[in-house]
LUMVEX-527741 format. One record per residue: residue number from 0; x, y, z of N, C-alpha, C in turn. Coordinates in steps of 0.2 Angstrom, whole numbers, always signed. Example, Ala and Ser with C-alpha at 12.3 -4.5 7.8 and 13.67 -1.06 7.14 Angstrom:
<sites>
SITE   nr   n.c1   n.c2   n.c3  ca.c1  ca.c2  ca.c3   c.c1   c.c2   c.c3
SITE    0    +66    -28    +39    +62    -22    +39    +66    -16    +39
SITE    1    +64    -11    +35    +68     -5    +36    +64     +0    +39
</sites>
This chain:
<sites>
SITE   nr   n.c1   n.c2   n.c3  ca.c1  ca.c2  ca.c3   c.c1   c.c2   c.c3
SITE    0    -56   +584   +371    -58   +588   +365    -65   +589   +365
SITE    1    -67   +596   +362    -76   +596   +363    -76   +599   +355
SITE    2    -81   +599   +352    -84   +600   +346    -87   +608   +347
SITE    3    -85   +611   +343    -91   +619   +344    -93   +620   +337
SITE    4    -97   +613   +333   -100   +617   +329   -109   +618   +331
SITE    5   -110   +617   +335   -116   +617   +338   -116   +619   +347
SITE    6   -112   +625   +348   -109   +625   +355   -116   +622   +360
SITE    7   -115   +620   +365   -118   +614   +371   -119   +619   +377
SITE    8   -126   +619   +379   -127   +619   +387   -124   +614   +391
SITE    9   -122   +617   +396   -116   +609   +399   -121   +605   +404
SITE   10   -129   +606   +401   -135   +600   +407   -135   +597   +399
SITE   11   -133   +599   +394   -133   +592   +387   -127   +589   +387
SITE   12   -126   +583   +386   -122   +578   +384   -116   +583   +382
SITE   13   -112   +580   +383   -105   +584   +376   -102   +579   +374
SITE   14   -100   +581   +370    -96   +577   +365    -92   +572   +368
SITE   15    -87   +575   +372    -81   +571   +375    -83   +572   +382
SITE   16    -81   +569   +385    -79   +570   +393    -71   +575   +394
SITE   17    -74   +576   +399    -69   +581   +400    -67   +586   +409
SITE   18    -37   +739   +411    -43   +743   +407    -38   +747   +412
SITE   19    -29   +784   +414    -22   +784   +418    -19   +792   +417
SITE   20    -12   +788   +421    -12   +796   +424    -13   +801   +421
SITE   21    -18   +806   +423    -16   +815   +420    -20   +812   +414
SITE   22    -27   +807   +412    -28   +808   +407    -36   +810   +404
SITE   23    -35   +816   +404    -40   +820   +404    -50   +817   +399
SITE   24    -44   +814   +394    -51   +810   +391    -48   +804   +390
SITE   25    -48   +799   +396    -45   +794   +395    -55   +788   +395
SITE   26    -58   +792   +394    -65   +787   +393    -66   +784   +389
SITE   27    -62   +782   +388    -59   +775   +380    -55   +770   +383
SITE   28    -58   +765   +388    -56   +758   +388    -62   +757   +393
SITE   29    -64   +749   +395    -66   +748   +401    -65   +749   +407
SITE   30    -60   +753   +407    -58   +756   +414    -58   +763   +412
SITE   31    -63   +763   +407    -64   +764   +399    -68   +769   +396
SITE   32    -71   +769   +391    -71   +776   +386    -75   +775   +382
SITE   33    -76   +781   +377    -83   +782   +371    -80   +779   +366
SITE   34    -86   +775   +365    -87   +772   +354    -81   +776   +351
SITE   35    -75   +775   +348    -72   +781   +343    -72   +774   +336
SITE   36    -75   +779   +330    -74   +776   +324    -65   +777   +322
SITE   37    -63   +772   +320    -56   +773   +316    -59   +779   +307
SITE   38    -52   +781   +309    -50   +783   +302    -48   +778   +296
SITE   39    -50   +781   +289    -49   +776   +284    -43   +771   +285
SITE   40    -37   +776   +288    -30   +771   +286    -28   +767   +293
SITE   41    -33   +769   +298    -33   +762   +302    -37   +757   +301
SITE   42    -42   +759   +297    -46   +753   +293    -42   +751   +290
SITE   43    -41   +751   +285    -34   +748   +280    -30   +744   +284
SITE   44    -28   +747   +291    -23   +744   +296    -26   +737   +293
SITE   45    -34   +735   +299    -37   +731   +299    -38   +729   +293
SITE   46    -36   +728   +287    -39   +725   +280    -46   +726   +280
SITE   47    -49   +723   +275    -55   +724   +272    -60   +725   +278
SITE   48    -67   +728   +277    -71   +730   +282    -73   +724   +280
SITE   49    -75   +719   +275    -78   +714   +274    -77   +710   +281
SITE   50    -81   +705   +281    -80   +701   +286    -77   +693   +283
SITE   51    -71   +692   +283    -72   +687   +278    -73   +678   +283
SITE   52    -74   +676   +282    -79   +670   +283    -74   +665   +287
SITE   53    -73   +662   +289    -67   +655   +289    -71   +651   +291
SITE   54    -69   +645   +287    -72   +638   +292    -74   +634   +299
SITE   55    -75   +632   +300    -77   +630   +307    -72   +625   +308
SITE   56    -68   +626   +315    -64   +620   +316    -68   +613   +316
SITE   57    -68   +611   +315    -71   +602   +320    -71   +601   +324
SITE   58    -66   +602   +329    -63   +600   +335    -59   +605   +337
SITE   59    -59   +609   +345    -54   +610   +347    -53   +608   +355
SITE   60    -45   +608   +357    -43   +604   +364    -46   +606   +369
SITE   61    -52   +607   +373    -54   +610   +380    -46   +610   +383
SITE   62    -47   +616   +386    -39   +615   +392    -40   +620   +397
SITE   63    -48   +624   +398    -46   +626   +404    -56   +628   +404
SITE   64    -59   +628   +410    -66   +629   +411    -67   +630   +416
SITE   65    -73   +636   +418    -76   +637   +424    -84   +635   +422
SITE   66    -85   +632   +425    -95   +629   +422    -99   +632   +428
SITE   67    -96   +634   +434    -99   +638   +437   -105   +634   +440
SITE   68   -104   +628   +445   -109   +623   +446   -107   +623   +453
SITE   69   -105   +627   +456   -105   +626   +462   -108   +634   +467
SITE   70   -108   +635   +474   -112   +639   +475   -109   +643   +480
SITE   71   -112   +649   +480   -107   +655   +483   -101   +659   +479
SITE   72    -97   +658   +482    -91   +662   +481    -89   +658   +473
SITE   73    -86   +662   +468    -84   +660   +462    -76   +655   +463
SITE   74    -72   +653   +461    -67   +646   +464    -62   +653   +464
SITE   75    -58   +652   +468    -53   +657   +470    -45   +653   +467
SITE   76    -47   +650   +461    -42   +647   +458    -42   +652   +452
SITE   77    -44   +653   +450    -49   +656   +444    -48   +665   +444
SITE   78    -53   +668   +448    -55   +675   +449    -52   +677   +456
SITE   79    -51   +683   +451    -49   +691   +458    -54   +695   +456
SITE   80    -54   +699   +460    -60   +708   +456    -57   +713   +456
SITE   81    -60   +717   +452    -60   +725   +452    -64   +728   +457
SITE   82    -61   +731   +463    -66   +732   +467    -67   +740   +467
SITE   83    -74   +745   +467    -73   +752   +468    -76   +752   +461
SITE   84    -75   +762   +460    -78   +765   +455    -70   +768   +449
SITE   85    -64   +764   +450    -60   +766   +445    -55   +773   +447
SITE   86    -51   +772   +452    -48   +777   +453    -42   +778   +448
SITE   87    -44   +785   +446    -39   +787   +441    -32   +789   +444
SITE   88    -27   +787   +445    -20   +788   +447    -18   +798   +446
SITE   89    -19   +796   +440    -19   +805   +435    -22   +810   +441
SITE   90    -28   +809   +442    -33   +811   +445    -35   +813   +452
SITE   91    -31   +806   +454    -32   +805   +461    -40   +806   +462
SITE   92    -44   +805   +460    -54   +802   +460    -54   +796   +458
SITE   93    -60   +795   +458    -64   +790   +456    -66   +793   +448
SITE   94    -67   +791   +442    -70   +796   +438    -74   +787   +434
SITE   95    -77   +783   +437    -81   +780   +434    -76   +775   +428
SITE   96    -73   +772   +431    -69   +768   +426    -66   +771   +421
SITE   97    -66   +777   +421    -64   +783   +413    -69   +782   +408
SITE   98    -75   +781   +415    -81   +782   +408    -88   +784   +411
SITE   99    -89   +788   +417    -92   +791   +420    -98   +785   +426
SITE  100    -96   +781   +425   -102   +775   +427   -102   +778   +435
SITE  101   -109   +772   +435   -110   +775   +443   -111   +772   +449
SITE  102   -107   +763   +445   -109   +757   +450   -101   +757   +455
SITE  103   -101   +754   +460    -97   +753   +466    -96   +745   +464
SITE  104    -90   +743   +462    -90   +735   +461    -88   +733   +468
SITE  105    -91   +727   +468    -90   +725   +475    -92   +717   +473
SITE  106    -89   +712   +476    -85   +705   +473    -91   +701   +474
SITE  107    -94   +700   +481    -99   +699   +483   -106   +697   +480
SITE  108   -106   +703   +475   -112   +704   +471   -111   +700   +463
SITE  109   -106   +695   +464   -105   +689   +458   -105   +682   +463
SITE  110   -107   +678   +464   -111   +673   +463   -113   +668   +461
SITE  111   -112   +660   +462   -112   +653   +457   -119   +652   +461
SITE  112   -125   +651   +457   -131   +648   +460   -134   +644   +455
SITE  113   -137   +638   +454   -139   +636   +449   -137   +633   +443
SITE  114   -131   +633   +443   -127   +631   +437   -123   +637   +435
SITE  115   -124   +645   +436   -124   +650   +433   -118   +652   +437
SITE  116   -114   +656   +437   -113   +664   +439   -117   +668   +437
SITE  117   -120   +673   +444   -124   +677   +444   -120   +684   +446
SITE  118   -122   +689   +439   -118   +695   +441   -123   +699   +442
SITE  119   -124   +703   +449   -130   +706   +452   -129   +715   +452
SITE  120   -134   +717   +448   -133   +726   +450   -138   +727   +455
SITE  121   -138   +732   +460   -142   +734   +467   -142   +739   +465
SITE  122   -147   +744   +469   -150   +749   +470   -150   +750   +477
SITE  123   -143   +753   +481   -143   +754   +489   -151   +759   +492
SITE  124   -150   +758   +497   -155   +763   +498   -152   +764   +506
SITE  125   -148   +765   +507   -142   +767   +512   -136   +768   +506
SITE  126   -130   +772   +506   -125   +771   +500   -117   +766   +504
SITE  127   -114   +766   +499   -106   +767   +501   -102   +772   +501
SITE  128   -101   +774   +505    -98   +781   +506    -91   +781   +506
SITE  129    -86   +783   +501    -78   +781   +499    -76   +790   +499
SITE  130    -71   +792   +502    -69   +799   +498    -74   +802   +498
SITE  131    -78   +805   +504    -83   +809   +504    -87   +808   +497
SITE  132    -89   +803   +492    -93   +802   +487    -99   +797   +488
SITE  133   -105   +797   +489   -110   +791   +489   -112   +786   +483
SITE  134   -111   +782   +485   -112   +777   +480   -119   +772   +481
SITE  135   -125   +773   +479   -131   +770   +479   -133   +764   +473
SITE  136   -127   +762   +470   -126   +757   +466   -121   +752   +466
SITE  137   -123   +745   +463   -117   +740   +467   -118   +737   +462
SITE  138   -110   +734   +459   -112   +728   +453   -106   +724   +454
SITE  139   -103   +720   +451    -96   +714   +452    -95   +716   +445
SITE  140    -89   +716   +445    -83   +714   +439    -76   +711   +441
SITE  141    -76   +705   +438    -73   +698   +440    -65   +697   +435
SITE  142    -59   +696   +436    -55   +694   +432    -52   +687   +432
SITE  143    -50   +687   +429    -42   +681   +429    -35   +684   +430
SITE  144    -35   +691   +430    -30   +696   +432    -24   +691   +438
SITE  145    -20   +688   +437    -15   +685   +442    -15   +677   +443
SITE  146    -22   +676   +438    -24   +671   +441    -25   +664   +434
SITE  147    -26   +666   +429    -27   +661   +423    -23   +668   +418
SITE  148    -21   +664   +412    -18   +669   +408    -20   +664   +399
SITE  149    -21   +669   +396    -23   +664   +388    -17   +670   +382
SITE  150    -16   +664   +376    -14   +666   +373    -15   +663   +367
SITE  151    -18   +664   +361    -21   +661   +356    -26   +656   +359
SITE  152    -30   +653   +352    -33   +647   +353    -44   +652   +354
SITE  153    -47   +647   +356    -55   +649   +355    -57   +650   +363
SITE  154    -61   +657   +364    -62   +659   +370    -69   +660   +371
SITE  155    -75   +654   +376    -80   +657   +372    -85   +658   +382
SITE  156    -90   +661   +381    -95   +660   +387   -100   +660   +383
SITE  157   -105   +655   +387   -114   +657   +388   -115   +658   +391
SITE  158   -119   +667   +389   -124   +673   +394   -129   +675   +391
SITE  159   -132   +676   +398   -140   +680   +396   -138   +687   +401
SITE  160   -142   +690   +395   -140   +701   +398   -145   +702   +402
SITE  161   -143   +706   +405   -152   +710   +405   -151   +715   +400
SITE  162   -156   +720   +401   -159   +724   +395   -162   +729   +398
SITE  163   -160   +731   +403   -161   +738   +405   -160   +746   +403
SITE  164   -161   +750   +405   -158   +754   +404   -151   +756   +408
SITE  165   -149   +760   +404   -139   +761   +409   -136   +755   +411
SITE  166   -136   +749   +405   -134   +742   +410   -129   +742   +404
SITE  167   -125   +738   +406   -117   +737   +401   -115   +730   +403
SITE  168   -118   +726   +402   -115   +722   +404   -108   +718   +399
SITE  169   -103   +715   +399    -96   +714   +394    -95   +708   +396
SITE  170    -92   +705   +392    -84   +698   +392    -80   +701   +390
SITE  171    -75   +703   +391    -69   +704   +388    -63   +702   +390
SITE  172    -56   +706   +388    -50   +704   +389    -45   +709   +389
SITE  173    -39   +710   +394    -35   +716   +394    -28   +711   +393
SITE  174    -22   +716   +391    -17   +710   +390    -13   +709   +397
SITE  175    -12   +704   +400     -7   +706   +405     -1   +710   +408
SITE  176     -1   +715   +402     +4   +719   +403     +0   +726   +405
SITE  177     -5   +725   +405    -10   +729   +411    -10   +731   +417
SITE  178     -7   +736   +419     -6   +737   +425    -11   +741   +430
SITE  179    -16   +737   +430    -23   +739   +435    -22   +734   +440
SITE  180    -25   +735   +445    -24   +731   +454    -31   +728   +453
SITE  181    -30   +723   +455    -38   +719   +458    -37   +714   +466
SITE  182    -41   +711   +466    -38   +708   +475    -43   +700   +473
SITE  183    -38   +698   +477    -43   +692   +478    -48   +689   +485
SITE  184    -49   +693   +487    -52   +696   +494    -61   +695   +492
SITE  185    -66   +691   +493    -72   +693   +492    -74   +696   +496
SITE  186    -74   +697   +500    -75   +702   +507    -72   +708   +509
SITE  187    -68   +712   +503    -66   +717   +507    -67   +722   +509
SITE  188    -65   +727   +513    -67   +731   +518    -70   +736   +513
SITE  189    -75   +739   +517    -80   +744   +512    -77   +748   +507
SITE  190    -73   +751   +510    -64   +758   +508    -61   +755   +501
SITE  191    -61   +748   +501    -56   +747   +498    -57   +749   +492
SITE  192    -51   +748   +486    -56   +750   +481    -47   +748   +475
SITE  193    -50   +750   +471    -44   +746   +462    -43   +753   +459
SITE  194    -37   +755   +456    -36   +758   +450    -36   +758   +443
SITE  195    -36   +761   +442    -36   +760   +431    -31   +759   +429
SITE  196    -29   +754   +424    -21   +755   +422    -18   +760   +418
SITE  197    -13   +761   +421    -11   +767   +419     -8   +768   +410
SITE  198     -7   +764   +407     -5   +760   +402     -8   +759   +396
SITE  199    -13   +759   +399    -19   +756   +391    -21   +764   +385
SITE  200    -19   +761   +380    -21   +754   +379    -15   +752   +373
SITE  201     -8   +753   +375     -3   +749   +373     -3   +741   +376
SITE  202     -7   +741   +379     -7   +735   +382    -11   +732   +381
SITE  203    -16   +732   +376    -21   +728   +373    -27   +725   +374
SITE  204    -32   +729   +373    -39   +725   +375    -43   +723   +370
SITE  205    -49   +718   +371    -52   +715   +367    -60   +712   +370
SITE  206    -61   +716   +367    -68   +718   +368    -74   +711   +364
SITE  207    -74   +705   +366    -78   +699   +363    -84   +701   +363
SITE  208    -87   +703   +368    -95   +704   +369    -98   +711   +372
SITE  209   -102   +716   +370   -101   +721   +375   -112   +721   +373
SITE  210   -115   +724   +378   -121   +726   +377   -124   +732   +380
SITE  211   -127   +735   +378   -129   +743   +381   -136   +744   +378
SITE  212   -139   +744   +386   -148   +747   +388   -150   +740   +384
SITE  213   -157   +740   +379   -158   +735   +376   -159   +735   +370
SITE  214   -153   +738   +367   -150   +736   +360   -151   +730   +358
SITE  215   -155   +730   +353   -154   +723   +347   -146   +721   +345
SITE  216   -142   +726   +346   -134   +724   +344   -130   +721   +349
SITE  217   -125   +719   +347   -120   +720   +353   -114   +721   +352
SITE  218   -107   +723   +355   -102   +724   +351    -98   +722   +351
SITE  219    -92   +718   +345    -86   +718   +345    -80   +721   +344
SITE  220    -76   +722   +350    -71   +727   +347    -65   +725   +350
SITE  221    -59   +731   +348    -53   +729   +350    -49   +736   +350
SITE  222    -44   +737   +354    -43   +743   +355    -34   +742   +357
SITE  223    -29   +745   +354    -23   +746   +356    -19   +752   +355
SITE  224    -11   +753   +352     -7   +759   +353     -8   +759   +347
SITE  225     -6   +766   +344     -4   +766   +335     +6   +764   +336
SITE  226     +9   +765   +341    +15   +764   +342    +18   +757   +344
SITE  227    +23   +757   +344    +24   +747   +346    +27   +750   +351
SITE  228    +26   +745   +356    +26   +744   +363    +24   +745   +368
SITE  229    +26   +748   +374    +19   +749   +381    +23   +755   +382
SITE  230    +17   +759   +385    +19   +766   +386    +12   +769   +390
SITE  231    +14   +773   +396    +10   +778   +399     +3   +780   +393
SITE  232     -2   +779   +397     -8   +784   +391     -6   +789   +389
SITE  233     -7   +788   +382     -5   +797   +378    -12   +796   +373
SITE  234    -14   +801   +376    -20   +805   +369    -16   +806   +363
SITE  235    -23   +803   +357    -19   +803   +352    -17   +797   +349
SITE  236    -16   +791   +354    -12   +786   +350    -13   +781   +352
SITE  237    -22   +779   +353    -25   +774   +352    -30   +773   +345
SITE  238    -31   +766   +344    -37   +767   +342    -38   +761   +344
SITE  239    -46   +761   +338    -48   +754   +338    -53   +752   +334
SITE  240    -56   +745   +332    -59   +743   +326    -66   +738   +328
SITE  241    -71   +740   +325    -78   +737   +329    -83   +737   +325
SITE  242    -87   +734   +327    -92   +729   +323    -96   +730   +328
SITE  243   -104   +729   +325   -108   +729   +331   -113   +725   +328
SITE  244   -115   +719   +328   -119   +712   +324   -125   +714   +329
SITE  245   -130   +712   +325   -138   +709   +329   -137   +704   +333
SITE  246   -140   +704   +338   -141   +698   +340   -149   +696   +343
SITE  247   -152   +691   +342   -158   +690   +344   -160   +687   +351
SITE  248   -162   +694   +353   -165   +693   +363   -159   +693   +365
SITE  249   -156   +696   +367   -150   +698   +371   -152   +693   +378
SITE  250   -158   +696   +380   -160   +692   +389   -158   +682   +387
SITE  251   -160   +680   +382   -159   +674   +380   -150   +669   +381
SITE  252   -150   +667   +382   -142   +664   +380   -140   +662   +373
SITE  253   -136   +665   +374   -131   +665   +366   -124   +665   +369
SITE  254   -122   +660   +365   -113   +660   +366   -110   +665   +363
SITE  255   -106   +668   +367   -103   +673   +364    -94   +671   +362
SITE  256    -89   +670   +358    -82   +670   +357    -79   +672   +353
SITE  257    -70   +670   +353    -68   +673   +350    -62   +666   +347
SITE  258    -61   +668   +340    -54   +664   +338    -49   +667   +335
SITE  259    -42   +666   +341    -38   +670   +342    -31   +666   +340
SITE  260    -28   +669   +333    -24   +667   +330    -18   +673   +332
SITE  261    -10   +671   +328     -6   +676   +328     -6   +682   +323
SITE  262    -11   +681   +319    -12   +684   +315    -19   +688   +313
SITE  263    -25   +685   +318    -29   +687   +319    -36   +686   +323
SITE  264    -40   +691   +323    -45   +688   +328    -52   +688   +323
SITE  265    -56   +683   +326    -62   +682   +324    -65   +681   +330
SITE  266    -72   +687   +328    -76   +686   +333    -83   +681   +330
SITE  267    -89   +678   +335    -93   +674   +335    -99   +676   +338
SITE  268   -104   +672   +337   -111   +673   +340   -113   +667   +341
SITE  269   -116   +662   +343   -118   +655   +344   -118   +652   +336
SITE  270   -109   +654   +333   -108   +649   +329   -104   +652   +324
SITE  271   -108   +659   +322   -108   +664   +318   -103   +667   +317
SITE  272   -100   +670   +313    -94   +675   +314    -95   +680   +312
SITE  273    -94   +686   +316    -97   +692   +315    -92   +699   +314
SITE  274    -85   +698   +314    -82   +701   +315    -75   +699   +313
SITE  275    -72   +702   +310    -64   +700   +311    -57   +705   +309
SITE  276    -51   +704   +312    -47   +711   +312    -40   +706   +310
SITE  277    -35   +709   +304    -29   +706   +304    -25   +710   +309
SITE  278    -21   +707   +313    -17   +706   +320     -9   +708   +317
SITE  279     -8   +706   +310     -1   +705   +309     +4   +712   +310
SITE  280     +3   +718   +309     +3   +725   +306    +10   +727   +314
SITE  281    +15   +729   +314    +19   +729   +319    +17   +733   +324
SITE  282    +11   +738   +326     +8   +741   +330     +3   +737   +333
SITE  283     +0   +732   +330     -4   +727   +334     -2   +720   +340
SITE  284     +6   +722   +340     +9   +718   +343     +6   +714   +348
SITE  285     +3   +721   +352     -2   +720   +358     -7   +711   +357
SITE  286     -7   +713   +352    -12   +704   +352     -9   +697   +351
SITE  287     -1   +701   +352     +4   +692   +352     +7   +691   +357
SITE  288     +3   +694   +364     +5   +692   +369     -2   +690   +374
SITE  289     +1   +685   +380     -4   +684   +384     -8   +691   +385
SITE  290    -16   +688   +387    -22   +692   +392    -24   +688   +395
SITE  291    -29   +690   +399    -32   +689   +405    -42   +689   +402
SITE  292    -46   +688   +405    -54   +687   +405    -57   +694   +410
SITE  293    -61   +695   +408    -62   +699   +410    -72   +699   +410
SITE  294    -76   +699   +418    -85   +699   +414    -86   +705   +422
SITE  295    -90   +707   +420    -94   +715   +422   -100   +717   +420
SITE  296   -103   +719   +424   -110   +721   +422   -110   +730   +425
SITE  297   -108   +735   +421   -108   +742   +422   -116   +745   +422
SITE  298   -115   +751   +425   -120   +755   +425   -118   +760   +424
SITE  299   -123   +764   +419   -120   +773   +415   -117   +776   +414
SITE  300   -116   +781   +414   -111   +782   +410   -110   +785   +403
SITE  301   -103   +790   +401   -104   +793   +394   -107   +784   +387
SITE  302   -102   +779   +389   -107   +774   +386   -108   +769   +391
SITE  303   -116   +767   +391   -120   +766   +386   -125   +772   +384
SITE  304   -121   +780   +388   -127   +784   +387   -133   +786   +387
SITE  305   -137   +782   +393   -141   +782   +398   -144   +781   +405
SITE  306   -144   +783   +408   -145   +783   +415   -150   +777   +417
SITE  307   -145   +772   +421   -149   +768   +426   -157   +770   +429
SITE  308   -162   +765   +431   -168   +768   +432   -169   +761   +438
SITE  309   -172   +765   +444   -171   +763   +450   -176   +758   +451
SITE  310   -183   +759   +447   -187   +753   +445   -184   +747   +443
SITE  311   -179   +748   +439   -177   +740   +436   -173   +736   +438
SITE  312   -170   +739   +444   -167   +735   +448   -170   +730   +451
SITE  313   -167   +723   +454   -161   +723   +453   -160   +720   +444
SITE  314   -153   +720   +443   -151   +718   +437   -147   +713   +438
SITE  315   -147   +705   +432   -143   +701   +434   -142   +698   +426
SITE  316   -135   +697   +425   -132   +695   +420   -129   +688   +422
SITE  317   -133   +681   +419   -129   +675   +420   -127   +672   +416
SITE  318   -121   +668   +419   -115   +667   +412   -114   +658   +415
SITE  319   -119   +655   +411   -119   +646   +410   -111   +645   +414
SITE  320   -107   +647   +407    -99   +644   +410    -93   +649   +403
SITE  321    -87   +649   +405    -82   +650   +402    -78   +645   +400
SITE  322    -76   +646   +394    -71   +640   +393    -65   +642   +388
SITE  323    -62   +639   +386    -55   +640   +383    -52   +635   +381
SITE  324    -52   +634   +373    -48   +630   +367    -42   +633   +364
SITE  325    -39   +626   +364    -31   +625   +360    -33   +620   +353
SITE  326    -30   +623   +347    -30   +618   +343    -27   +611   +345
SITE  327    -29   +606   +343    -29   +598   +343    -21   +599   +342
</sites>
């Protein structure tokens, strides 16, 4: 059991020992899409826009952690990746995750140094050439996709952003009934590459921490079907509900989390809660089943809506550790 009312760098003591086919504006998930504001009566969905408060647990059960203290390759117990720029099935291209970006994910460019996972963006100066297309940018995006699965309980990381322009770096979550490909390969062949899930977002995402160029904000969000249950992408019949809290010095380490009930989610800031959405509603079903982890460091794209700049490369997002609470 660890205490989070003062969450811990893991070099202090602690408490205890211990994202489809044919879809023409499919730029709406991490595999993914533009900012959409809900409509009044999806607000409604989500109850009050208030943020309302809840107590601090005391305690909750640590039951799963990567602290990221060891070096090279990330533990292959853990992480697969998303590898490639997002091949749209519909489409048969590449179309940038379904959000126009311009980075090439490749496994390699994540990283344990230091205590840290390091997620690195590059600036080739030779490209990767996939499908007659060049690719003169490189970043990692890492899952738990096959490999850890969560279902309620407290999900948190401590990360430092960069603050560049065109940088996106995220924590988030898709639900497992997500049907995107990742590999557990850190090496693999130049060619290879991942597709988008065809599915999303009946399949349910959950956006803990997002940051774009060097916004003072960062975002919370969550995004599913207005229908119940899993179904092909159809325009039309997503939405989703967000928050976008201050946060001070993004470049700085701040724990980001989230406390995941079956009735609801609450988002956090090193401690703070900044967000939250009722779950219970029979269209949100999507949240009462397992997901997965998901961290990336995107470049451009329709969001964050401006273009990478080649001076400020490289860029590197580093993330202390990940952890995951069960109540006591």
């Amino acid at each position: 059991m660890a205490s989070i009312r003062n969450p811990r760098r893991k070099d202090e003591a602690p408490d205890m020992k211990i994202r489809n086919a044919g879809f023409a504006d499919r730029a709406l998930s991490r595999g993914r899409r533009l900012m959409v504001l809900l409509t009044a009566a999806v607000t409604a969905l989500a109850g009050s826009v208030v943020i309302q408060q809840q107590p601090a647990h005391a305690a909750w059960n640590l039951v799963w952690a990567d602290e990221f203290n060891g070096s090279g390759a990330p533990s292959s117990a853990n992480w697969n990746y998303n590898v490639g720029n997002g091949l749209n099935p519909g489409l048969n291209a590449f179309d940038g995750w379904g959000n126009g970006e311009w980075e090439w994910y490749r496994p390699e460019n994540c990283t344990q140094s230091g205590g840290n996972l390091l997620m690195r963006a590059n600036w080739l100066t030779t490209p990767i050439t996939v499908n007659g297309r060049n690719f003169y940018q490189t970043s990692c995006r890492m899952t738990t996709d096959t490999k850890r699965s969560f279902q309620y309980g407290r999900i948190e990381a401590r990360m430092a952003l960069p603050t560049a322009t065109g940088s996106w770096p995220a924590f988030w979550m898709l639900g497992d009934a997500c049907d995107e490909t990742s590999t557990s390969a850190y090496n693999p062949a130049q060619t290879y590459y991942d597709r988008l899930p065809t599915n999303w977002a009946s399949c349910g995402e959950v956006d803990i921490m997002e940051h774009a160029n060097a916004n003072a904000t960062v975002t919370n969000n969550i995004f599913w079907d207005l229908r119940t249950g899993v179904f092909p992408w159809t325009a039309g019949q997503n939405a989703n509900y967000a928050a976008n809290p201050a946060v001070n010095n993004a470049a700085a380490f701040h724990v980001y989390a989230i406390e995941w009930t079956s009735a609801q989610i609450r988002w956090y800031i090193d401690g703070v809660q900044t967000h939250v959405i009722d779950t219970t509603p029979a269209t949100l079903e999507e949240f009462r089943k397992p997901f997965h982890v998901i961290f990336n460091l995107a470049l451009g794209g329709t969001y964050p809506g401006q273009n990478p700049v080649q001076s400020q490369f490289p860029l590197t997002a580093s993330i202390d550790y990940v952890r995951y609470y069960q109540d006591r």
